[in-house]
mmCIF file as gemmi writes it, N, C-alpha and C atoms, coordinates in Angstrom:
data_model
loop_
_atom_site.group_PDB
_atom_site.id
_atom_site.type_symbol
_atom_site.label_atom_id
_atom_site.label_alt_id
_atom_site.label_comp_id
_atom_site.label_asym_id
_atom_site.label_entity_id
_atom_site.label_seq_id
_atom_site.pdbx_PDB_ins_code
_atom_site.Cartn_x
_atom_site.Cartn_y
_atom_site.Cartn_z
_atom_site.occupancy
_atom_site.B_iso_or_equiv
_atom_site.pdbx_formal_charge
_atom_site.auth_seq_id
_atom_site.auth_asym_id
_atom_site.pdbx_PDB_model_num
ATOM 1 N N . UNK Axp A 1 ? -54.895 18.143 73.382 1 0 ? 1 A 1
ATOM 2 C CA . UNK Axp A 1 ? -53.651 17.487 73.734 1 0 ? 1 A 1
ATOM 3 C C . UNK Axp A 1 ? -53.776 16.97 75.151 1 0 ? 1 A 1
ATOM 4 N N . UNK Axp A 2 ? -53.231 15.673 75.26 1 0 ? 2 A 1
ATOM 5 C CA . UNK Axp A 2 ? -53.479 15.146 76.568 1 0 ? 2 A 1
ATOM 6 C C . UNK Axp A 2 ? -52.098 15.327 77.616 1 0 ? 2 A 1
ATOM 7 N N . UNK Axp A 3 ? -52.092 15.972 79 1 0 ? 3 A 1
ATOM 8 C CA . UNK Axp A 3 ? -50.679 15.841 79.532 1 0 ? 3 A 1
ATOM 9 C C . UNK Axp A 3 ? -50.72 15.494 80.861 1 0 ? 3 A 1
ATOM 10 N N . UNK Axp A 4 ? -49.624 15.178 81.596 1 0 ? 4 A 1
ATOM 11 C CA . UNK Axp A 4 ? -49.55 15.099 82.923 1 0 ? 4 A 1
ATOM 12 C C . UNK Axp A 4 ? -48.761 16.338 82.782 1 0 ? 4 A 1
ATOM 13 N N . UNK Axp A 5 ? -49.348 16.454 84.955 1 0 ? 5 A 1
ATOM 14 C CA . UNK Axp A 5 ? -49.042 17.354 84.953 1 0 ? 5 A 1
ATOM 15 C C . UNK Axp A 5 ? -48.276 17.466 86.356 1 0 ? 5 A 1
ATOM 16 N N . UNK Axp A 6 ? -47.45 17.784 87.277 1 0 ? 6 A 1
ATOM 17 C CA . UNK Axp A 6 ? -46.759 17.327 88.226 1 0 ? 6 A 1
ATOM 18 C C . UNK Axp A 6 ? -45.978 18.364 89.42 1 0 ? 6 A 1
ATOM 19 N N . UNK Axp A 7 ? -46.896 18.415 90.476 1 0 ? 7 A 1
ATOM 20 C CA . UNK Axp A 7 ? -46.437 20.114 90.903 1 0 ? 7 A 1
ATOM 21 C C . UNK Axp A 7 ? -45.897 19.672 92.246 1 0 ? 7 A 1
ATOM 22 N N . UNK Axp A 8 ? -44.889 20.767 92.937 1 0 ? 8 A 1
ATOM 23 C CA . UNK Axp A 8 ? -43.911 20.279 94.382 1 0 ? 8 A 1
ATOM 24 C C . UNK Axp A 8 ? -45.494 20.754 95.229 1 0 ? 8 A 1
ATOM 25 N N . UNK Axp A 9 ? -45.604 19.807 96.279 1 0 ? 9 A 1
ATOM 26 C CA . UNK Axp A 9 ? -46.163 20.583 97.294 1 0 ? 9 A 1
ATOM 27 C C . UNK Axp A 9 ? -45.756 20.828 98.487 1 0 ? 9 A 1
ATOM 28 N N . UNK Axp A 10 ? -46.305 21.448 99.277 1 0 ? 10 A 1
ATOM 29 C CA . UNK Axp A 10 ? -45.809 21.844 100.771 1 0 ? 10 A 1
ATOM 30 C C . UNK Axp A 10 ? -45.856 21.068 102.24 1 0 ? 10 A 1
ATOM 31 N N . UNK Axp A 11 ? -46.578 19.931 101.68 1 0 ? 11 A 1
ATOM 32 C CA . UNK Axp A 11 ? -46.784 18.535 102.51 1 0 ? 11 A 1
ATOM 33 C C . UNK Axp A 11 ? -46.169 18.25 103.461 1 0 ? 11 A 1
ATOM 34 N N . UNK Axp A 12 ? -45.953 17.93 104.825 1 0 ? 12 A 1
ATOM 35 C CA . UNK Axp A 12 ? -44.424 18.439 105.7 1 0 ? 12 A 1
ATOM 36 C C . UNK Axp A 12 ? -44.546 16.192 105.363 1 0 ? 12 A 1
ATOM 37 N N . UNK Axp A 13 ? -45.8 15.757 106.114 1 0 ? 13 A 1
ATOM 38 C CA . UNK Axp A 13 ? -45.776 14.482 105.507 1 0 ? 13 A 1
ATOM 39 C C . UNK Axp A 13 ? -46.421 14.197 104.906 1 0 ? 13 A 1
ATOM 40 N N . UNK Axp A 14 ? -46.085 12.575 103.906 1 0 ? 14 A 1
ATOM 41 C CA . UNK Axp A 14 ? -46.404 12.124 102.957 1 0 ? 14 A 1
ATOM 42 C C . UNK Axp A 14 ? -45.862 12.356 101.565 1 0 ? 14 A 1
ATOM 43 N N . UNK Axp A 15 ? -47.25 12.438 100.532 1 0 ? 15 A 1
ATOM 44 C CA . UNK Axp A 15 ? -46.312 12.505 99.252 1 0 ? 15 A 1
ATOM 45 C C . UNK Axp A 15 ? -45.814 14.428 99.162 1 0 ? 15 A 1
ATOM 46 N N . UNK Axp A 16 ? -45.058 14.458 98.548 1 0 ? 16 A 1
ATOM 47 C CA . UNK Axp A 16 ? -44.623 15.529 98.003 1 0 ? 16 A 1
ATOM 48 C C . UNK Axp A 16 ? -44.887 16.439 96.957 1 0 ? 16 A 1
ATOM 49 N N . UNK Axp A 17 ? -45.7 15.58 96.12 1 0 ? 17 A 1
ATOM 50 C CA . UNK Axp A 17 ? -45.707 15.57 94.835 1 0 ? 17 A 1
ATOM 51 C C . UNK Axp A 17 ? -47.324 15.195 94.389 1 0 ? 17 A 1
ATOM 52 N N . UNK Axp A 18 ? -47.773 15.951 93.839 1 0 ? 18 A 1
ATOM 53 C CA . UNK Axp A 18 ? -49.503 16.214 93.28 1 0 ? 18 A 1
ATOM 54 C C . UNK Axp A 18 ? -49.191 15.675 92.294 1 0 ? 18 A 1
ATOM 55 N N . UNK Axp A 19 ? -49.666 14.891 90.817 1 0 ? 19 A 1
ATOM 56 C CA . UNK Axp A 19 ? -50.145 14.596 89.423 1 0 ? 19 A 1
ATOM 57 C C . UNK Axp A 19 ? -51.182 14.472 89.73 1 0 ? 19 A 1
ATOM 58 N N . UNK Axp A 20 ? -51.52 15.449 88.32 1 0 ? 20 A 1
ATOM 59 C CA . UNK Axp A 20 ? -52.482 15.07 87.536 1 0 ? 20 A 1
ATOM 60 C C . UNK Axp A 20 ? -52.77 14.937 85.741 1 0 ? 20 A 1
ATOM 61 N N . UNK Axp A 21 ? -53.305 14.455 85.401 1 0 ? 21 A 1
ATOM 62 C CA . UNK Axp A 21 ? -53.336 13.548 83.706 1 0 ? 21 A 1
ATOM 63 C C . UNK Axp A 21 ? -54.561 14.388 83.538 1 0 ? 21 A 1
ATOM 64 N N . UNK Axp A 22 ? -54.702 15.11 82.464 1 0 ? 22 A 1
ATOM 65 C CA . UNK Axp A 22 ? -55.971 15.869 81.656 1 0 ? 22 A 1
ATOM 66 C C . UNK Axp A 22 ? -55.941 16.065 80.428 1 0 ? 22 A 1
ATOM 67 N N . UNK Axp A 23 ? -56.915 16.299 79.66 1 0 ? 23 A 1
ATOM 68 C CA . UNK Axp A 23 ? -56.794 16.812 78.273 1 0 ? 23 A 1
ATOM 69 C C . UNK Axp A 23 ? -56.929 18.676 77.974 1 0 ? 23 A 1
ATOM 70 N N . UNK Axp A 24 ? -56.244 19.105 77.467 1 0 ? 24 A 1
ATOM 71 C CA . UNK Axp A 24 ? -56.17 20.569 77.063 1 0 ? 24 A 1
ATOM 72 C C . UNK Axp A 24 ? -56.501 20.705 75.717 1 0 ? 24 A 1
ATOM 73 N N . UNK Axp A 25 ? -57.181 22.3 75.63 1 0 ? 25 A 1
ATOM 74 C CA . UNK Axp A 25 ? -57.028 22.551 74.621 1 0 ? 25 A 1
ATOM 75 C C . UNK Axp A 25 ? -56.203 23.047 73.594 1 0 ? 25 A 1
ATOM 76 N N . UNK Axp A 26 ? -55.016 23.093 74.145 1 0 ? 26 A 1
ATOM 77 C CA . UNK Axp A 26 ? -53.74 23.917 73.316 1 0 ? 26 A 1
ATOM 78 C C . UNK Axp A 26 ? -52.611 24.212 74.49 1 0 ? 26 A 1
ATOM 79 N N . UNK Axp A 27 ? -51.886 24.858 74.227 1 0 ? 27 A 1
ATOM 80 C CA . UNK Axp A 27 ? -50.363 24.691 75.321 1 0 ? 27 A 1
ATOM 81 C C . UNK Axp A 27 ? -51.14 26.031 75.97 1 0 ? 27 A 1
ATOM 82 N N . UNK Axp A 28 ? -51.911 26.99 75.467 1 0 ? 28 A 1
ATOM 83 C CA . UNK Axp A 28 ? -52.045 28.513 76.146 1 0 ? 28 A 1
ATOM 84 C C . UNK Axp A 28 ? -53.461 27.712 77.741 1 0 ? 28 A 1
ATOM 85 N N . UNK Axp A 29 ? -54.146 26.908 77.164 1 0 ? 29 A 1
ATOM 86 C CA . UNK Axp A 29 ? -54.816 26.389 78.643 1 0 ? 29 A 1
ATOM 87 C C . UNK Axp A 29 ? -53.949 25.797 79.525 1 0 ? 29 A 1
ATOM 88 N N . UNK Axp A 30 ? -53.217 25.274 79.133 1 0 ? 30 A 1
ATOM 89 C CA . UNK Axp A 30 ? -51.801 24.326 79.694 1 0 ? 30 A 1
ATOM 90 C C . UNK Axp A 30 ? -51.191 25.211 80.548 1 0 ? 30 A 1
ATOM 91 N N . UNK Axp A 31 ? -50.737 26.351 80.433 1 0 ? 31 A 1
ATOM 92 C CA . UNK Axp A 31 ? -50.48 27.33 80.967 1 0 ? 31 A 1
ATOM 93 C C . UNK Axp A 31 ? -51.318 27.952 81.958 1 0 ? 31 A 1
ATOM 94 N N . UNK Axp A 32 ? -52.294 27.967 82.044 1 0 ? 32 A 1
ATOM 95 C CA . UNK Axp A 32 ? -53.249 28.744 82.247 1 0 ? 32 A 1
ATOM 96 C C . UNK Axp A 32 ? -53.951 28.193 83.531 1 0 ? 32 A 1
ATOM 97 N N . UNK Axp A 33 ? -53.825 26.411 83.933 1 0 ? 33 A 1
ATOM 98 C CA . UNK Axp A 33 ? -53.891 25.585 84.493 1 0 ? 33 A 1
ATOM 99 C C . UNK Axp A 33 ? -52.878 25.749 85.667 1 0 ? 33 A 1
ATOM 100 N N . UNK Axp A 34 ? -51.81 25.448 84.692 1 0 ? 34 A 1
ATOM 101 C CA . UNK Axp A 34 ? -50.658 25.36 86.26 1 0 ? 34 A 1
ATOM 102 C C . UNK Axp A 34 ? -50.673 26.872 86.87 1 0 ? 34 A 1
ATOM 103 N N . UNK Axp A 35 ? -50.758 27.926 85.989 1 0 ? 35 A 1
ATOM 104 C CA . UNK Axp A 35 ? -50.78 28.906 86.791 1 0 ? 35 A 1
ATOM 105 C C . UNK Axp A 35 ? -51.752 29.116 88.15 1 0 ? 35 A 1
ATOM 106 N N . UNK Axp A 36 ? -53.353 28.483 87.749 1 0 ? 36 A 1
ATOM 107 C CA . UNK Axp A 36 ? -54.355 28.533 88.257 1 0 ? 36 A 1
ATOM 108 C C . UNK Axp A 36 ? -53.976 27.836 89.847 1 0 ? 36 A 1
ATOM 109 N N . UNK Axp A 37 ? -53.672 26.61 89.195 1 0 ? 37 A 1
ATOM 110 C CA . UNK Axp A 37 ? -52.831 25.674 90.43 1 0 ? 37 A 1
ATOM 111 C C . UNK Axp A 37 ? -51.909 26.29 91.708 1 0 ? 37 A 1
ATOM 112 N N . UNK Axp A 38 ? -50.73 26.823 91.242 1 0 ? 38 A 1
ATOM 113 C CA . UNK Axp A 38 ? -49.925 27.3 91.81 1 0 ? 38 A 1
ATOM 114 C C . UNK Axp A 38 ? -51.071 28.638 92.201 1 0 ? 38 A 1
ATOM 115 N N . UNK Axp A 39 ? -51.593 29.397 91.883 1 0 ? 39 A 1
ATOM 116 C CA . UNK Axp A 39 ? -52.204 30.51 92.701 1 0 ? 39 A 1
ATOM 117 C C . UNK Axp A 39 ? -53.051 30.651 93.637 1 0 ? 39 A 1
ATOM 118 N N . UNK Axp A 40 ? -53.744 29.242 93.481 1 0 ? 40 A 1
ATOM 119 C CA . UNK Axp A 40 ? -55.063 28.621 94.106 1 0 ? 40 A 1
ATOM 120 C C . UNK Axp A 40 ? -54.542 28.136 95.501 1 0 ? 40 A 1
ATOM 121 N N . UNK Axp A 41 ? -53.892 26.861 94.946 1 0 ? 41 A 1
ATOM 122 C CA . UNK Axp A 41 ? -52.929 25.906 95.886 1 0 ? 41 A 1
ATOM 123 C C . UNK Axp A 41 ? -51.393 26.147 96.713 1 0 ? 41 A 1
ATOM 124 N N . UNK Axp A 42 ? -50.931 27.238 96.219 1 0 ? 42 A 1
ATOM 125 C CA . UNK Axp A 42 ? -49.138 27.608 96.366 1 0 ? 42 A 1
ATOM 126 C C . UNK Axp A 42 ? -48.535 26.754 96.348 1 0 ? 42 A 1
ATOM 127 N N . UNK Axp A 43 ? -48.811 25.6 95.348 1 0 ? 43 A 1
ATOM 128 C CA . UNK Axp A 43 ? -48.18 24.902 94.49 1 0 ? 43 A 1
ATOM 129 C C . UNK Axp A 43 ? -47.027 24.986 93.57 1 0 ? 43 A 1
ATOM 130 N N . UNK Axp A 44 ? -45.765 24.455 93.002 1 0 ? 44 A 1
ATOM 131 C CA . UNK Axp A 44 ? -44.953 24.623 92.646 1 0 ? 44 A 1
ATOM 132 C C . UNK Axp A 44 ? -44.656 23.819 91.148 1 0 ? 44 A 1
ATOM 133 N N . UNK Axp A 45 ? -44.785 24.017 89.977 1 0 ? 45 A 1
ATOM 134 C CA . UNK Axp A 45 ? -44.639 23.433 88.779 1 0 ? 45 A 1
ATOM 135 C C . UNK Axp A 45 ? -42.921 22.369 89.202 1 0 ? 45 A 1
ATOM 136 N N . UNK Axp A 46 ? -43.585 20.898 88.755 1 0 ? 46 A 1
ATOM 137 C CA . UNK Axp A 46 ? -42.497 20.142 89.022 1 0 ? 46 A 1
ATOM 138 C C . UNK Axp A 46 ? -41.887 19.518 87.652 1 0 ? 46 A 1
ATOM 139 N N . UNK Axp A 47 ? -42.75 19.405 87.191 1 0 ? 47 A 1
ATOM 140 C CA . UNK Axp A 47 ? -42.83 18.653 85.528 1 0 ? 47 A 1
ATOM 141 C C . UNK Axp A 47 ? -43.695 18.421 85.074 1 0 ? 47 A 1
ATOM 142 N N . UNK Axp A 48 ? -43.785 18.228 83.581 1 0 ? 48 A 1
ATOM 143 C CA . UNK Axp A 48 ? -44.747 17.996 82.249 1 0 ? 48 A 1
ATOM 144 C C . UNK Axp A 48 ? -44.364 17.243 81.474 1 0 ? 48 A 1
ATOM 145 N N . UNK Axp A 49 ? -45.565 16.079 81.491 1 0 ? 49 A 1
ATOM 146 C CA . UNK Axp A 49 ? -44.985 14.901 80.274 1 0 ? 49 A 1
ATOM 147 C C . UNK Axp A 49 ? -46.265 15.651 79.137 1 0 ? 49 A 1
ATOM 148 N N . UNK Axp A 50 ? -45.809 15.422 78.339 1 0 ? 50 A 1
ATOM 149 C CA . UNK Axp A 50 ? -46.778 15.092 77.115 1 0 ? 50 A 1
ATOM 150 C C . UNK Axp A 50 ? -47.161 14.265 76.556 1 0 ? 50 A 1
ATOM 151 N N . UNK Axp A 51 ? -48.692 13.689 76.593 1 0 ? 51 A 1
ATOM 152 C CA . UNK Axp A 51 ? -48.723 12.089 76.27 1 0 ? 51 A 1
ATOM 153 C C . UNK Axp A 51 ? -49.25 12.379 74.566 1 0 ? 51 A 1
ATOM 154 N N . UNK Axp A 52 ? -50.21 13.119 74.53 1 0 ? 52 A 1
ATOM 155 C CA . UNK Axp A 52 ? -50.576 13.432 73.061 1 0 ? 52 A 1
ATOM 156 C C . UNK Axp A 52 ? -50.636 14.891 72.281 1 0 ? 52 A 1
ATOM 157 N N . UNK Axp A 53 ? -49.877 15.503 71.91 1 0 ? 53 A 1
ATOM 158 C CA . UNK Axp A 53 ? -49.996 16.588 71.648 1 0 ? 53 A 1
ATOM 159 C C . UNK Axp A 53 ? -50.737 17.238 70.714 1 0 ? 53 A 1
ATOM 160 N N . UNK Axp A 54 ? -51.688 15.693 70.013 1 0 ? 54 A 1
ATOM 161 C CA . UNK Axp A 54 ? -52.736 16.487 69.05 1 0 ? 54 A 1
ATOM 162 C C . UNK Axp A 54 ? -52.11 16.766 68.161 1 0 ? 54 A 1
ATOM 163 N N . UNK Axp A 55 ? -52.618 17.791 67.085 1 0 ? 55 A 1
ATOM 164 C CA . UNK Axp A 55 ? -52.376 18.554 65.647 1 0 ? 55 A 1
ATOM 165 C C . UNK Axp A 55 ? -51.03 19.654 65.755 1 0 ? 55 A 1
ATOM 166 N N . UNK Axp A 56 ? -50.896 20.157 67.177 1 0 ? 56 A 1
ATOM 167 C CA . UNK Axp A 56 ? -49.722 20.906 67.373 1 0 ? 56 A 1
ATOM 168 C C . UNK Axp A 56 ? -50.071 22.384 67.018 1 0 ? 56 A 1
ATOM 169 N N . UNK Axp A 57 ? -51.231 22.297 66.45 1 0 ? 57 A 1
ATOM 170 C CA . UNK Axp A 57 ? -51.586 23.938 66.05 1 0 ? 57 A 1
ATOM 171 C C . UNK Axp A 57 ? -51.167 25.243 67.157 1 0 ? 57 A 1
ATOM 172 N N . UNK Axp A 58 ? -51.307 24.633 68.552 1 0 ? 58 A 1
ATOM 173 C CA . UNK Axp A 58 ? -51.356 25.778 69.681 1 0 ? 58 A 1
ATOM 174 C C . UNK Axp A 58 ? -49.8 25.879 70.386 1 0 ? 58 A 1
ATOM 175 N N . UNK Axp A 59 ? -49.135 24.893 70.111 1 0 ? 59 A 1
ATOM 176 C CA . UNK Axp A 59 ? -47.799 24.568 70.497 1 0 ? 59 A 1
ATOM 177 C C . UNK Axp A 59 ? -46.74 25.361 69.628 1 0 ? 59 A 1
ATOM 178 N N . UNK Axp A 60 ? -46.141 26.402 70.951 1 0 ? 60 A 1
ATOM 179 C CA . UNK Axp A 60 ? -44.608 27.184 69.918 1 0 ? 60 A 1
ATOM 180 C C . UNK Axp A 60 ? -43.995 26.367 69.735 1 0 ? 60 A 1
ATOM 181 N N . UNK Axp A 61 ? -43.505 25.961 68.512 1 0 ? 61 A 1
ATOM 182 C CA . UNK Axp A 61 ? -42.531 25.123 68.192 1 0 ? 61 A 1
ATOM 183 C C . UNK Axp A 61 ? -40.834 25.784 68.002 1 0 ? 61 A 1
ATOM 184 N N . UNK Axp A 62 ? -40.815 26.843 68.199 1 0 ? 62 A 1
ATOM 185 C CA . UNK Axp A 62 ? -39.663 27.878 68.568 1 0 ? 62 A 1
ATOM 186 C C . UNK Axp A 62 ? -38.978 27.448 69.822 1 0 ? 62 A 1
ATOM 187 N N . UNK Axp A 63 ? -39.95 27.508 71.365 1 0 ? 63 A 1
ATOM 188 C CA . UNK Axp A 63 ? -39.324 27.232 72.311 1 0 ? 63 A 1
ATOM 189 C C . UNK Axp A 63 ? -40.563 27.173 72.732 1 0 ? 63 A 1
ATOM 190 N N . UNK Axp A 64 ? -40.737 26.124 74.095 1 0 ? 64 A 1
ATOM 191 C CA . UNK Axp A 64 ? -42.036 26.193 74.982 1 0 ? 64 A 1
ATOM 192 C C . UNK Axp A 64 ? -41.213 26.333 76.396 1 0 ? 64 A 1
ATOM 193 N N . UNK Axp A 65 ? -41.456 27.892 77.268 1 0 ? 65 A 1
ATOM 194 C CA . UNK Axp A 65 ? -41.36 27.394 78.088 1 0 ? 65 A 1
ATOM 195 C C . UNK Axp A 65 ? -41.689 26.716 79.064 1 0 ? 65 A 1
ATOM 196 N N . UNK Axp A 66 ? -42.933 26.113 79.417 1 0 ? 66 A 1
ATOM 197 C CA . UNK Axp A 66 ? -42.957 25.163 80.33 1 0 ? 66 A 1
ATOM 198 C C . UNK Axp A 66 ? -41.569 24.146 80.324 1 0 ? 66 A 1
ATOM 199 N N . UNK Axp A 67 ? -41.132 23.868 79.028 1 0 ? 67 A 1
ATOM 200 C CA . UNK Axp A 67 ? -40.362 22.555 79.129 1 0 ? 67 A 1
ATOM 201 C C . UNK Axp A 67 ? -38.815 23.076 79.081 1 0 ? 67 A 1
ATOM 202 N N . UNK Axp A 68 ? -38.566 24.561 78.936 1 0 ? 68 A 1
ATOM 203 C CA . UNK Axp A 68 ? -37.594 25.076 79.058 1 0 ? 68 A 1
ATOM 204 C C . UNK Axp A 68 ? -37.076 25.117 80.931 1 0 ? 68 A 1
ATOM 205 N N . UNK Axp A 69 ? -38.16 25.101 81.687 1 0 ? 69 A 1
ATOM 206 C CA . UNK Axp A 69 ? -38.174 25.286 82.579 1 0 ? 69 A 1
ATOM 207 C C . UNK Axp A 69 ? -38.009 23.989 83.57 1 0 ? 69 A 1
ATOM 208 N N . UNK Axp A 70 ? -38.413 22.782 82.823 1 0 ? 70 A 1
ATOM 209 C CA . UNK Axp A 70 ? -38.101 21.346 83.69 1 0 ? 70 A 1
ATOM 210 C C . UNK Axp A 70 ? -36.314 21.076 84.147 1 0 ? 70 A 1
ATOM 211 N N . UNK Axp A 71 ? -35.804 22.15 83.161 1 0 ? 71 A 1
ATOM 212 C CA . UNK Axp A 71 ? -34.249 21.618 83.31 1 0 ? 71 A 1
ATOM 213 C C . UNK Axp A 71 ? -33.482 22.856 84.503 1 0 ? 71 A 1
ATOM 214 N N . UNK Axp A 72 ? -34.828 23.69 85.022 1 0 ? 72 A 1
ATOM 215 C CA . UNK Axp A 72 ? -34.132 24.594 85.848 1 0 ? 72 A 1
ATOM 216 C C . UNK Axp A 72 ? -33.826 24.027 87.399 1 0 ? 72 A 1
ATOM 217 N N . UNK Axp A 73 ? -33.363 24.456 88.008 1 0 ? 73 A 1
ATOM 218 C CA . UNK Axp A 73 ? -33.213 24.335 89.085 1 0 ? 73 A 1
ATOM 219 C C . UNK Axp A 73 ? -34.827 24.341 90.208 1 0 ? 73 A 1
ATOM 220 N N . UNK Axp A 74 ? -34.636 24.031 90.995 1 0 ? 74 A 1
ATOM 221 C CA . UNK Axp A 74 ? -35.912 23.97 91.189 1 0 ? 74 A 1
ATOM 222 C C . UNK Axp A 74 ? -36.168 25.482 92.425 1 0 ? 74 A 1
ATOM 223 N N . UNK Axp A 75 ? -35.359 26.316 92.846 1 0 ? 75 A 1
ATOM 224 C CA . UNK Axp A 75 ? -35.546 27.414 93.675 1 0 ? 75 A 1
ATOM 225 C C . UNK Axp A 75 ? -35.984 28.3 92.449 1 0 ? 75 A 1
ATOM 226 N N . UNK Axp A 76 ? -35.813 28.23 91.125 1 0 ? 76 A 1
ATOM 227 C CA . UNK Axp A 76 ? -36.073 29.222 90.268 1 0 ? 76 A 1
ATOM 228 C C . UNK Axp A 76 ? -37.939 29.299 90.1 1 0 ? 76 A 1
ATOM 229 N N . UNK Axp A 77 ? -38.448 28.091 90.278 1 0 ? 77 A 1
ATOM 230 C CA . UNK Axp A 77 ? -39.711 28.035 89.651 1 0 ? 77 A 1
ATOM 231 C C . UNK Axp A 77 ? -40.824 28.771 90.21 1 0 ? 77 A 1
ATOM 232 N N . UNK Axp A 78 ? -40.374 29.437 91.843 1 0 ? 78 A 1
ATOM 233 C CA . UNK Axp A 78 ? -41.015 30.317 92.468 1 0 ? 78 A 1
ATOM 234 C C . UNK Axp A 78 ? -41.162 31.692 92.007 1 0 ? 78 A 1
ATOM 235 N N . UNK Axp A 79 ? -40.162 31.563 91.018 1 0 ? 79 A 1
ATOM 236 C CA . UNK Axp A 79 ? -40.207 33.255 90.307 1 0 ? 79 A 1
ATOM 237 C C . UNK Axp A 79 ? -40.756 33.304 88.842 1 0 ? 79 A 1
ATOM 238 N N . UNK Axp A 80 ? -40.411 31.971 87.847 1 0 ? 80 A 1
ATOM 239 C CA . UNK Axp A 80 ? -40.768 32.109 86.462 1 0 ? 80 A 1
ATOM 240 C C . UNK Axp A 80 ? -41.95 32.523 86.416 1 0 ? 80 A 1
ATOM 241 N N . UNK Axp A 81 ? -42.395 33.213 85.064 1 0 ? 81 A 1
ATOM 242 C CA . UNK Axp A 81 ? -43.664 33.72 84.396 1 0 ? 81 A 1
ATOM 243 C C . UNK Axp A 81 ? -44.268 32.787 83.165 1 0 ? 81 A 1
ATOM 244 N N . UNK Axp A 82 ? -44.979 32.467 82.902 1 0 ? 82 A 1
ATOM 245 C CA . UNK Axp A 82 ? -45.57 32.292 81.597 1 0 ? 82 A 1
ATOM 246 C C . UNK Axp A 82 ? -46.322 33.151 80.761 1 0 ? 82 A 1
C-alpha cells in the first residue's frame, strides 16, 4: 500500500511540517514507521493520506487508529499509542 505520510516538527524556522510518500507493506509497518519517526526524530504524527491501499488484507477495517487520530486535537498526539 502506498501512503503519505506527514509529521509536526520542531523547526523554530521554516517549514513545519516533514512529508513523506512510501510504499508499505500493510497498515502494521505503517505503524511501525511513524512510530520509528517520532522516536528517532521527536517528531509528531500530523496526517495520513492513503494513495493505494492495495488488497486491504493488513488493514482493520473495524477502526484504524492512525486515522481515528487525524481528527484529534493536536496536544493529544504526544501521548497516543499504536
Amino acid at each position: 500500500m502506498k501512503a503519505t505520510v506527514q509529521f509536526k516538527t520542531s523547526e523554530v524556522f521554516g517549514k513545519k511540517t516533514k512529508t513523506y510518500t512510501k510504499d508499505f507493506n500493510g497498515e502494521s509497518h505503517l505503524r511501525n514507521y511513524i512510530r520509528a519517526v517520532e522516536r528517532k526524530r521527536g517528531w509528531y504524527l500530523d496526517e495520513v493520506w492513503y494513495l493505494d491501499k492495495g488488497n486491504n488484507d493488513d488493514l482493520d477495517p473495524a477502526a484504524s487508529y492512525i486515522e481515528d487520530q487525524l481528527y484529534a486535537p493536536y496536544d493529544n498526539f504526544a501521548n497516543y499509542k499504536l
